[in-house]
C-alpha positions in Angstrom: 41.0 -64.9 5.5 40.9 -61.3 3.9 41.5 -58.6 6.7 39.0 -56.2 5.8 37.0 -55.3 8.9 33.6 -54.0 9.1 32.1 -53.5 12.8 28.4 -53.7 12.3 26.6 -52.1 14.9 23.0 -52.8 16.1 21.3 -50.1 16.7 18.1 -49.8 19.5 16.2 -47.4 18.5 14.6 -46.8 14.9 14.7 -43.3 13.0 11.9 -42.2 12.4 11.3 -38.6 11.0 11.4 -36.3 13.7 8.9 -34.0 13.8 8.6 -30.0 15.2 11.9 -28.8 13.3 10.5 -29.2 9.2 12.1 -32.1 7.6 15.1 -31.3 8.7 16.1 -33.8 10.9 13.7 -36.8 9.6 16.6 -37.3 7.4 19.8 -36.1 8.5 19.7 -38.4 11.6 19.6 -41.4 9.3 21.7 -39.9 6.7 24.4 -40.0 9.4 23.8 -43.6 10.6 24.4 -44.6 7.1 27.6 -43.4 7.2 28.4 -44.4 10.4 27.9 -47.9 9.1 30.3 -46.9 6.2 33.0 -46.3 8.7 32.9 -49.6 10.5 35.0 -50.8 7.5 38.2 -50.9 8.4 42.1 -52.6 7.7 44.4 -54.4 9.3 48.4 -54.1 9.3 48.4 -56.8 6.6 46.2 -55.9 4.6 47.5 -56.5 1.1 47.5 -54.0 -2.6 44.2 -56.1 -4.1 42.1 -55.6 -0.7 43.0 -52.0 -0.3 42.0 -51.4 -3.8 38.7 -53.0 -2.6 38.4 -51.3 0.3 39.0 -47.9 -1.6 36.3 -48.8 -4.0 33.8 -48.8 -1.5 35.2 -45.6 0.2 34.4 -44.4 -3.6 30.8 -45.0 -2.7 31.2 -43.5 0.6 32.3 -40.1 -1.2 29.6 -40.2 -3.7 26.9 -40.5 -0.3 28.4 -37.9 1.7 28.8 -35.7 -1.8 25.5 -35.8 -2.3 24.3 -35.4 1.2 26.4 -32.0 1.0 25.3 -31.1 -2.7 21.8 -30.7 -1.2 22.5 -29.4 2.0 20.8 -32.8 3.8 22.4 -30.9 7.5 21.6 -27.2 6.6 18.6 -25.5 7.1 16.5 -23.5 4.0 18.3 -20.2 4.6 21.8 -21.9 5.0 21.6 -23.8 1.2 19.4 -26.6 2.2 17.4 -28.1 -1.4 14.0 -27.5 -1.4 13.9 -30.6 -2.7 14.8 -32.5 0.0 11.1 -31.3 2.1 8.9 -32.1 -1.1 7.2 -34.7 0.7 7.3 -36.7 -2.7 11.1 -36.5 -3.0 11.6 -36.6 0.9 9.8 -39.8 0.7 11.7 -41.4 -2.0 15.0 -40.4 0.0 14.4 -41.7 3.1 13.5 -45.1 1.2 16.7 -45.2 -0.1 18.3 -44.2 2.9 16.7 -46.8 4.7 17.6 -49.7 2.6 21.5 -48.7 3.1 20.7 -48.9 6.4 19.3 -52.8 6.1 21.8 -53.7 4.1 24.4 -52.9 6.9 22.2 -54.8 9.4 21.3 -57.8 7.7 24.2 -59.5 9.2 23.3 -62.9 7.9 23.0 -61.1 4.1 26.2 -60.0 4.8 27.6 -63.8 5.8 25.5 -65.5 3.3 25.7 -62.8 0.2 28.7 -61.0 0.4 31.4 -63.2 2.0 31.9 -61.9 5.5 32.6 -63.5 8.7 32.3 -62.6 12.1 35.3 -62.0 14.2 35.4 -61.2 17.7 38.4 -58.4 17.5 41.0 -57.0 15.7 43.2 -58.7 18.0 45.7 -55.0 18.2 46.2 -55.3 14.0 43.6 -52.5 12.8 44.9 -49.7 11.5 42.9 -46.6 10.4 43.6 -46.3 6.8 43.2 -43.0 4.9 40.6 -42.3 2.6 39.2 -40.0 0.1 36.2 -39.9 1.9 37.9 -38.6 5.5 38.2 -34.4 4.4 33.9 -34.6 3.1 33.0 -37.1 6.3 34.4 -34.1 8.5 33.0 -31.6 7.3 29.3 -33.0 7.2 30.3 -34.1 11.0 31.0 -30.8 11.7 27.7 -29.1 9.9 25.5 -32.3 11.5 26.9 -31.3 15.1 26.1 -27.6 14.2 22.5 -28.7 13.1 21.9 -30.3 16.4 23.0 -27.9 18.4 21.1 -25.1 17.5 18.1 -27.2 16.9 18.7 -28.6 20.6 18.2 -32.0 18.9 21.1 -34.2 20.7 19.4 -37.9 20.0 21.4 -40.3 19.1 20.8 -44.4 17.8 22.1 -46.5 20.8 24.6 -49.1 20.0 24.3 -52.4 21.7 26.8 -54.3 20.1 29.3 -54.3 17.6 30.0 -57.4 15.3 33.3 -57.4 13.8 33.3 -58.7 10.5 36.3 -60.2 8.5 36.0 -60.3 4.5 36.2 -64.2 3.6 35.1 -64.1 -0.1 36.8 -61.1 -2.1 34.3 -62.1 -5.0 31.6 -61.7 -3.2 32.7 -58.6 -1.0 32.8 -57.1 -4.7 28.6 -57.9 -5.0 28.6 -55.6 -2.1 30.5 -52.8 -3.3 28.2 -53.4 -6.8 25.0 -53.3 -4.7 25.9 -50.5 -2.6 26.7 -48.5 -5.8 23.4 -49.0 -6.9 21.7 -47.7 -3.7 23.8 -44.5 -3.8 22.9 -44.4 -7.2 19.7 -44.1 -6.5 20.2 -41.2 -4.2 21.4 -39.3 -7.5 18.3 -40.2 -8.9 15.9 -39.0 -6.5 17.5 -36.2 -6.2 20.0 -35.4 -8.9 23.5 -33.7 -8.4 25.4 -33.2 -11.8 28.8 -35.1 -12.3 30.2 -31.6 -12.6 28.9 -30.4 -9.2 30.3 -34.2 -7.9 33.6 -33.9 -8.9 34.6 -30.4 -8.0 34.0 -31.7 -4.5 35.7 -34.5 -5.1 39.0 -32.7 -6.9 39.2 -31.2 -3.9 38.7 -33.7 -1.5 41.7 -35.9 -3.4 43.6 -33.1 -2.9 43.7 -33.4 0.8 45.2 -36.3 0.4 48.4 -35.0 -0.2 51.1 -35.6 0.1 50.0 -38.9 0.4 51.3 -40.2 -3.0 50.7 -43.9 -2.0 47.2 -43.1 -1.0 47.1 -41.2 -4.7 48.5 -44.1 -6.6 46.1 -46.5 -5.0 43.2 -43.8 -5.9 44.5 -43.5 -9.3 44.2 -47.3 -9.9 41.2 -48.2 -8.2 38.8 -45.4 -10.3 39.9 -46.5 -13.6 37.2 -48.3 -14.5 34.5 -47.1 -12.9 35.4 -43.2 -12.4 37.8 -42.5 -15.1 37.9 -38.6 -14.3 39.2 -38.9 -10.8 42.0 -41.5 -11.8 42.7 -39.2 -14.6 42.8 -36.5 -11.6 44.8 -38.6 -9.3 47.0 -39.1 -11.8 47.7 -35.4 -12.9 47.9 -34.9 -9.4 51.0 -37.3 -8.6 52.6 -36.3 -11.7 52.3 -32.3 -10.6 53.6 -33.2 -7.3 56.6 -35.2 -8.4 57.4 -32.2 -10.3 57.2 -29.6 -7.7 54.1 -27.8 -9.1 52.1 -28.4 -6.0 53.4 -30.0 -2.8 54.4 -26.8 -1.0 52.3 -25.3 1.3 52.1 -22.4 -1.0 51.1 -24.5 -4.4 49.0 -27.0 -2.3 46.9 -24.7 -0.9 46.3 -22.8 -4.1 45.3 -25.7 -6.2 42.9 -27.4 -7.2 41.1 -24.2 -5.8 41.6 -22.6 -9.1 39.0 -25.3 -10.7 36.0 -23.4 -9.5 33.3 -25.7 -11.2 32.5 -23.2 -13.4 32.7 -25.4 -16.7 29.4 -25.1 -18.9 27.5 -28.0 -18.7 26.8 -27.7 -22.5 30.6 -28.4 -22.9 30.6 -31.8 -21.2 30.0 -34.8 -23.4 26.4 -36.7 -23.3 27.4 -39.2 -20.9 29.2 -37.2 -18.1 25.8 -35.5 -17.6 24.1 -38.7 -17.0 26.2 -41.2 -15.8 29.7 -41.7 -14.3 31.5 -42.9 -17.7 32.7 -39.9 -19.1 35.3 -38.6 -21.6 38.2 -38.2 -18.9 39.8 -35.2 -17.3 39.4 -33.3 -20.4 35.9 -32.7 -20.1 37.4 -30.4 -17.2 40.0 -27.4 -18.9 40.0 -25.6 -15.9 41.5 -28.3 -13.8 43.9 -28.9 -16.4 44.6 -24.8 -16.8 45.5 -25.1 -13.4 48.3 -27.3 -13.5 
């Protein structure tokens, strides 16, 4: 049996939009049961190359969700960068429907069974192992700003957890449908409310850059966006090549770069399809990441 773990937790209390306090928190509060549920995945000691590279796929997914929560400020308040976006009641509609169906498809425990090849397991038995991620630098920081939010709005409510299911991967083939369908539902989020690939990735450059000097963690980055993100395995891969090198790795170097890549590449320079979508042309829709090697 595969030893991915997800612990799916069933949650007591539904999330309404809160009302008093805008639209504020009628979405951040499910925004961050969402990823909650994207955390429950987690490894074991034995976990072997194929399943981390799976398990790093989704944690790709995770990065987009939390990217685009932070893109539009789903924590903040107006004055604090908020989108406006996010309180049309049109958009702020559409959102919270997409939200929601993450949500279900964490729950649906016999989906997940049935669908996408998991089976329950009562523990990790002592073998789980927190893995790092490329999602861990973003999922702080929204933790942070969320914690923030709710403390000066005096909002401190939080879903109840009644039980945890662990869940062991049985059927990689079918743990891959997930990954697929999740990708779809973040997807959507970009659609509702649209962040540019641009805007994406410069949070994302930097995010992988935490990662270091994590070269393993790098390598497995590198190879598990090839296909689907080609700019951040091209990234990954500049990254670990600098680093061997000695161009970044000190604190100095480290800490200087990728800050240099400030996002400030026209869109008009990008090709068609990195505005759109997520196959693009590679890193070198992005000279000021490469300048700053």
């Amino acid at each position: 049996m595969c030893q991915i773990i997800l612990s799916c937790p069933l949650f007591v209390q539904s999330m309404d939009p809160i009302t008093g306090i805008s639209l504020v928190l009628g979405l951040a509060p499910l925004f961050s049961i969402c990823l909650e549920y994207f955390e429950y995945f987690k490894t074991a000691q034995s976990l072997s190359a194929d399943l981390e590279i799976l398990l790093l796929k989704l944690d790709f997914e995770h990065e987009k969700f939390i990217v685009w929560g932070e893109a539009n400020g789903i924590s903040k308040t107006v004055g604090e960068g908020r989108n406006l976006e996010l309180d049309v009641q049109a958009k702020s509609r559409l959102v919270k429907r997409g939200l929601e169906a993450i949500r279900l498809l964490f729950e649906n425990g016999r989906k997940l069974q049935e669908q996408y090849g998991l089976r329950a397991s009562e523990s990790l038995d002592g073998k789980g192992k927190k893995q790092r991620l490329l999602s861990s630098s973003s999922l702080n920081r929204f933790r942070r700003s969320y914690k923030e939010l709710q403390s000066r709005t005096g909002e401190q409510s939080q879903p109840g957890v009644v039980l945890k299911t662990m869940w062991a991967v049985h059927d990689k083939a079918k743990f891959v449908v997930l990954i697929s369908d999740i990708k779809d539902l973040v997807d959507d989020l970009y659609k509702f409310i649209p962040v540019t690939n641009k805007a994406r990735d410069r949070i994302i450059f930097r995010d992988m850059r935490a990662l270091l000097p994590d070269l393993r963690t790098l390598r497995l980055v590198e190879k598990a966006s090839e296909e689907t993100y080609p700019t951040w395995s091209e990234t990954a891969s500049l990254m670990i090549l600098a680093s061997e090198s000695g161009t970044i790795g000190g604190s100095r170097s480290t800490g200087q770069w990728p800050d240099n890549f400030d996002g400030s590449v026209d869109d008009n320079l990008l090709p068609s399809s990195n505005k759109g979508s997520d196959s693009d042309m590679g890193i070198s829709s992005y000279p000021c990441l490469i300048s700053a090697l």
